[in-house]
C-alpha positions as CSV (number, residue, x, y, z in Angstrom):
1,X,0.0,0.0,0.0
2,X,2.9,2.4,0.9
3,X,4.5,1.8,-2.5
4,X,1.3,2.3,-4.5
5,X,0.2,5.5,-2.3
6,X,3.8,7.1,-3.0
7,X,3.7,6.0,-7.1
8,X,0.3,8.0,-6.9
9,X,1.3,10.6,-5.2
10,X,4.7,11.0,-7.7
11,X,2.0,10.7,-10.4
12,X,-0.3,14.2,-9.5
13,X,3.5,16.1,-8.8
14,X,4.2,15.4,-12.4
15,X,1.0,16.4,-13.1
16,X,0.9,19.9,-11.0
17,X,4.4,20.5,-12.3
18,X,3.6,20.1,-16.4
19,X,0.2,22.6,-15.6
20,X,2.2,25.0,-13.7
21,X,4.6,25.2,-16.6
22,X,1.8,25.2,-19.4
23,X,0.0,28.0,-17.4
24,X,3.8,30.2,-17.0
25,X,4.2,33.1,-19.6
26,X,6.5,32.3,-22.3
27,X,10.0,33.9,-22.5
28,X,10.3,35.3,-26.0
29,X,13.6,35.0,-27.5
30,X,16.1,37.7,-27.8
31,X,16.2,38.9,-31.8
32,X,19.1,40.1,-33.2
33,X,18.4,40.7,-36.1
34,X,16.1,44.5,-35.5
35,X,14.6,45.9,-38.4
36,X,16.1,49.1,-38.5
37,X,13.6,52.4,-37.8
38,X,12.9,54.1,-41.8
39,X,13.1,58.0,-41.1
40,X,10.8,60.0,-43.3
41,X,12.8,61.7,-45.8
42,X,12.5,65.6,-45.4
43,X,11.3,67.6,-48.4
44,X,13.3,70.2,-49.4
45,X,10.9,73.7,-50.4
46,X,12.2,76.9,-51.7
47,X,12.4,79.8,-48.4
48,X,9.8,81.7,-48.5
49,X,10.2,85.2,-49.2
50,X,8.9,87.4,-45.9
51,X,8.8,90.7,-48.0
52,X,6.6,89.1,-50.7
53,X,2.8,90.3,-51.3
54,X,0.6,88.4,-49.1
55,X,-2.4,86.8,-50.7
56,X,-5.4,88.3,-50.2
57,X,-8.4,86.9,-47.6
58,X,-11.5,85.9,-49.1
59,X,-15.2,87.2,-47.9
60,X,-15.6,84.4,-45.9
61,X,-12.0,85.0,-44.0
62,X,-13.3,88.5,-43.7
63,X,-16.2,87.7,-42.1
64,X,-14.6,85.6,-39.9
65,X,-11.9,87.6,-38.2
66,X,-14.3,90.2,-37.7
67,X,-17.0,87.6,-36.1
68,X,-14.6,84.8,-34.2
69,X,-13.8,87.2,-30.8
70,X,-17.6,87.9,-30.4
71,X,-18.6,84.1,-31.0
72,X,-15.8,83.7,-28.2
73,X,-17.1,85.6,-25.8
74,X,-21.0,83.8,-26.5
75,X,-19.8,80.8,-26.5
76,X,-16.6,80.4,-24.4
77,X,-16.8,76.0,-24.3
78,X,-16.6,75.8,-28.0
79,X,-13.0,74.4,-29.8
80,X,-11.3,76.4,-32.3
81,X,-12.8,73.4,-34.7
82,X,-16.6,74.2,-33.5
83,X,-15.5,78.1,-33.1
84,X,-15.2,78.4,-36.9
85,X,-18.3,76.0,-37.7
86,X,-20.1,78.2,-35.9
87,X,-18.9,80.6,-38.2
88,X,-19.7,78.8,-41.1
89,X,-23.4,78.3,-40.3
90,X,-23.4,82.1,-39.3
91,X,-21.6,83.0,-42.7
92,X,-24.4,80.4,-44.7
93,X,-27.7,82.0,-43.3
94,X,-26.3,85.5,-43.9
95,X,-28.5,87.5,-46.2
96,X,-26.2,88.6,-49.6
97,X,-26.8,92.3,-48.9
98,X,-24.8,91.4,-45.7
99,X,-22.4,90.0,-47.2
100,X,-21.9,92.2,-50.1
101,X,-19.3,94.4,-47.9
102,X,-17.3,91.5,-47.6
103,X,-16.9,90.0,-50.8
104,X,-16.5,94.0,-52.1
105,X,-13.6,94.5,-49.7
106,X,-12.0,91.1,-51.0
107,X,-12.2,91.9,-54.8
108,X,-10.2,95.0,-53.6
109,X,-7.8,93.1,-51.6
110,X,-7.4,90.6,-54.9
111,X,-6.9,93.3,-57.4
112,X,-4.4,95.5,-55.0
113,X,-2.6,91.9,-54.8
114,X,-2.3,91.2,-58.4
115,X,-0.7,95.0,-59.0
116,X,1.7,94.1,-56.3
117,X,2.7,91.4,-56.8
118,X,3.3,91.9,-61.2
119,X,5.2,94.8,-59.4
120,X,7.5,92.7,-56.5
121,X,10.8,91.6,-57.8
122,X,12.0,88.5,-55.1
123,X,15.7,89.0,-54.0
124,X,18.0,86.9,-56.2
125,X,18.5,84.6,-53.7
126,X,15.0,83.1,-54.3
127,X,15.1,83.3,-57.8
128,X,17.9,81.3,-57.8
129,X,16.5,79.0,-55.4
130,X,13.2,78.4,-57.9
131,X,15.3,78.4,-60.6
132,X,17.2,75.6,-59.0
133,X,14.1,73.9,-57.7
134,X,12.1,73.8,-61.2
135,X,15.3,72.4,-63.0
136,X,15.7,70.0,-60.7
137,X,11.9,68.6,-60.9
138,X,12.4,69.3,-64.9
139,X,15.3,66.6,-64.6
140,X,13.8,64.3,-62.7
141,X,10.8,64.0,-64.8
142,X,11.8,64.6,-67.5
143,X,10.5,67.2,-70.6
144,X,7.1,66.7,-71.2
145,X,6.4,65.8,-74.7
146,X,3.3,68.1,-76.0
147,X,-0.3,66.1,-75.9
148,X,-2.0,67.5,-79.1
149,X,-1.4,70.4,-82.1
150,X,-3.0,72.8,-80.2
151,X,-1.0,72.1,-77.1
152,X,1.8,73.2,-79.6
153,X,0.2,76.5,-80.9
154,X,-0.6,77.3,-77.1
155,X,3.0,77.2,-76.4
156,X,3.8,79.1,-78.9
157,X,1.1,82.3,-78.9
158,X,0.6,82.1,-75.2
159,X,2.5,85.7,-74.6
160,X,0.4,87.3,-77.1
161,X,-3.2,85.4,-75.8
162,X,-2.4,86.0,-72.3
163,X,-1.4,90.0,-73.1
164,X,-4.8,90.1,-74.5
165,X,-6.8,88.8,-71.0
166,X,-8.1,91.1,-68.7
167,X,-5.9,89.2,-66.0
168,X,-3.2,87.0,-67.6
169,X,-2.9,84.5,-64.8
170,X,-6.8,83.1,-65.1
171,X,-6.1,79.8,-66.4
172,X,-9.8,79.0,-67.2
173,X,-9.6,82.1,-69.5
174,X,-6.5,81.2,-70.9
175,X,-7.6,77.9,-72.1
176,X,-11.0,79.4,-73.3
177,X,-8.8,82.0,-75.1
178,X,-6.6,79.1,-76.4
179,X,-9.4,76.9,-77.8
180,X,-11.1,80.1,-79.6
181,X,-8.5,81.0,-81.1
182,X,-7.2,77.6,-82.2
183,X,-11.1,77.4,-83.8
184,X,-10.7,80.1,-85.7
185,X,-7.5,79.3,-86.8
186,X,-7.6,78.0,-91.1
187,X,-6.4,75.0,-91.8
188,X,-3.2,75.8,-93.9
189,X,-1.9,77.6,-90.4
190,X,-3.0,74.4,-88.4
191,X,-0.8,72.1,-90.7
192,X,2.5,74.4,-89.2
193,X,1.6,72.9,-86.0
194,X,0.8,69.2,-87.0
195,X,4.2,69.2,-88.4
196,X,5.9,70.6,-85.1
197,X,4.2,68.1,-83.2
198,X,5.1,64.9,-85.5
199,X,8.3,66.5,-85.2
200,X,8.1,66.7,-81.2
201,X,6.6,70.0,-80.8
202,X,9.9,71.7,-80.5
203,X,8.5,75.6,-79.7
204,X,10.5,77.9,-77.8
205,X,9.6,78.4,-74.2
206,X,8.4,81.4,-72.5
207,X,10.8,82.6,-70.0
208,X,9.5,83.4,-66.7
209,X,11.2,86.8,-66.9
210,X,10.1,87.7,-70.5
211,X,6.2,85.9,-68.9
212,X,6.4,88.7,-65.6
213,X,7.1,91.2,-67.7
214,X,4.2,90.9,-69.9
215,X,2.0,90.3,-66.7
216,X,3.2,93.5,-65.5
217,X,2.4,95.4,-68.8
218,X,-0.7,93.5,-68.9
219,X,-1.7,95.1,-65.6
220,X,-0.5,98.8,-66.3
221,X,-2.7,98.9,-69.6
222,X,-5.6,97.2,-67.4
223,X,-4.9,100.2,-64.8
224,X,-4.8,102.5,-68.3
225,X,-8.1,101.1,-69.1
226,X,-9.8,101.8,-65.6
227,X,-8.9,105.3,-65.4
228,X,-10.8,106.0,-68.6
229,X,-13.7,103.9,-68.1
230,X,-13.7,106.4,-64.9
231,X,-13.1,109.5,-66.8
232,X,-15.8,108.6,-69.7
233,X,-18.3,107.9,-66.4
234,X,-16.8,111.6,-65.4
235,X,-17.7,113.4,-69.1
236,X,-21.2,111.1,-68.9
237,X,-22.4,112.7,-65.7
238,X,-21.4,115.8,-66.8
239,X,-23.1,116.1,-70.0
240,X,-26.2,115.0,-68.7
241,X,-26.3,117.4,-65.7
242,X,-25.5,120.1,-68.5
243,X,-28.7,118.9,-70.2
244,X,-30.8,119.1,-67.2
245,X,-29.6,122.4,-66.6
246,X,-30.9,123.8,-69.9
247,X,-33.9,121.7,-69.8
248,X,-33.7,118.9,-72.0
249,X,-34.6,116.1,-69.2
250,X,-31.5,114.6,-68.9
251,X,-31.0,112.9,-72.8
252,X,-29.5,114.5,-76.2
253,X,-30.6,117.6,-77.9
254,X,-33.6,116.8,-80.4
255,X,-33.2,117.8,-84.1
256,X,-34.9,121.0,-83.9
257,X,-33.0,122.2,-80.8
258,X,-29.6,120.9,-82.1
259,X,-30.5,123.1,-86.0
260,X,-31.1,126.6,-83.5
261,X,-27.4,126.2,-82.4
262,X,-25.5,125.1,-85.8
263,X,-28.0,127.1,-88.0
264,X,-26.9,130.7,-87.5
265,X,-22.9,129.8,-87.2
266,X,-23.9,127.7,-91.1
267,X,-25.4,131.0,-92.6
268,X,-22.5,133.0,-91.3
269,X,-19.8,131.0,-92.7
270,X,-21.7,130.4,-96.1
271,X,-22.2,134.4,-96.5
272,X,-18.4,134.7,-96.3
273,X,-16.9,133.4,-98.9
274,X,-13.0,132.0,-98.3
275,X,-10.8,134.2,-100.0
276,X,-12.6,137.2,-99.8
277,X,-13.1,140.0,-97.5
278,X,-16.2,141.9,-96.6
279,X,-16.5,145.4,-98.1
């Protein structure tokens, strides 16, 4: 009995001892051989210029440094997330006369920007570093080979098509410009450019000086242009306040009234002969 009680009892040690060891956490094996950590690669930009034009706020940006203290001071739980939702919803259930202040002061903050900035020259330090930049990406990449005929004739005319925009760096009217013109253009002038293109549409390129300088001219003659809209608005005013004031309701002279003026100085002239003198 004593040997089969201590055979038994050698039994449920073995037991305990394989369950403890199933139940014990694992040691994980040291690894050697560590992955090593990828570091993102940092993108290299061009500085920014500090002493460039800034670009302009739109109505909405307007509205909402003018509006985001006082929605603040309401509502002083809100995030800066909620803060400009808030804004948002404030700016969307605005009435458009409200709003017509706004979007009036941005069109003047876009067209001050425009003059500006065709007038900014960047220190040569930037220049270079775009310069450097854009040939580097044109390397890389590679020269883009041109996709169609017209793609060719836009290269070539796009000085004298953007000159003739009212602002040379809208790209929808540009392309609208392009495609009009390349309509209009006969067929015996398209065949130039189907032959450039079989040919790899080898057009000279725009530089980006000879491009800021007609931007800049562009925006002078636009200037030009304002100032005598204006002054034609000037002479318009005062021509018809002229014809109210000698009663002719604000439009032209009539026939009759015009022939009571220019009749007598007619007879005068027509009495006195040229070459002759009065006796």
């Amino acid at each position: 009995l004593q040997g089969g009680h201590i055979r038994k009892r050698a039994r449920l040690t073995a037991h305990s001892t394989r369950t403890l060891a199933h139940m014990a956490p694992k040691r994980k094996e040291p690894v050697d051989d560590v992955a090593p950590v990828k570091q993102r690669k940092q993108r290299r930009t061009v500085p920014k210029d500090p002493n460039a034009p800034k670009h302009p706020l739109s109505a909405f940006m307007l509205f909402s440094n003018e509006n985001r203290t006082k929605v603040k001071l309401a509502k002083p739980q809100l995030s800066f997330q909620e803060t400009g939702i808030e804004l948002g919803q404030m700016w969307a259930n605005m009435p458009e006369s409200k709003k017509l202040k706004y979007r009036v002061e941005a069109e003047k903050r876009k067209a001050q920007y425009k003059v500006d900035k065709a007038n900014y020259t960047p220190p040569p330090e930037i220049i270079a570093a775009k310069a450097a930049a854009k040939a580097k990406k044109a390397s890389s990449a590679g020269a883009a080979a041109p996709q169609s005929a017209m793609h060719v004739f836009a290269t070539e005319k796009e000085l004298e098509i953007r000159a003739s925009l009212a602002d040379p760096t809208d790209i929808a009217a540009f392309a609208a410009a392009v495609a009009g013109a390349w309509t209009a253009l006969p067929d015996a002038d398209k065949a130039k450019y189907h032959a450039l293109l079989a040919h790899g549409g080898k057009v000279p390129k725009i530089s980006a000086s000879k491009r800021q300088r007609a931007i800049k001219k562009s925006a002078e003659l636009g200037a030009k242009k304002a100032k005598l809209v204006a002054k034609l608005a000037e002479i318009d005013a005062e021509l018809s306040k002229h014809h109210q004031v000698v009663g002719l309701s604000g439009g032209a002279p009539t026939g009759t009234e015009t022939a009571m003026v220019v009749a007598p100085k007619a007879k005068a002239a027509a009495g006195t002969p040229s070459g002759k003198k009065r006796g």
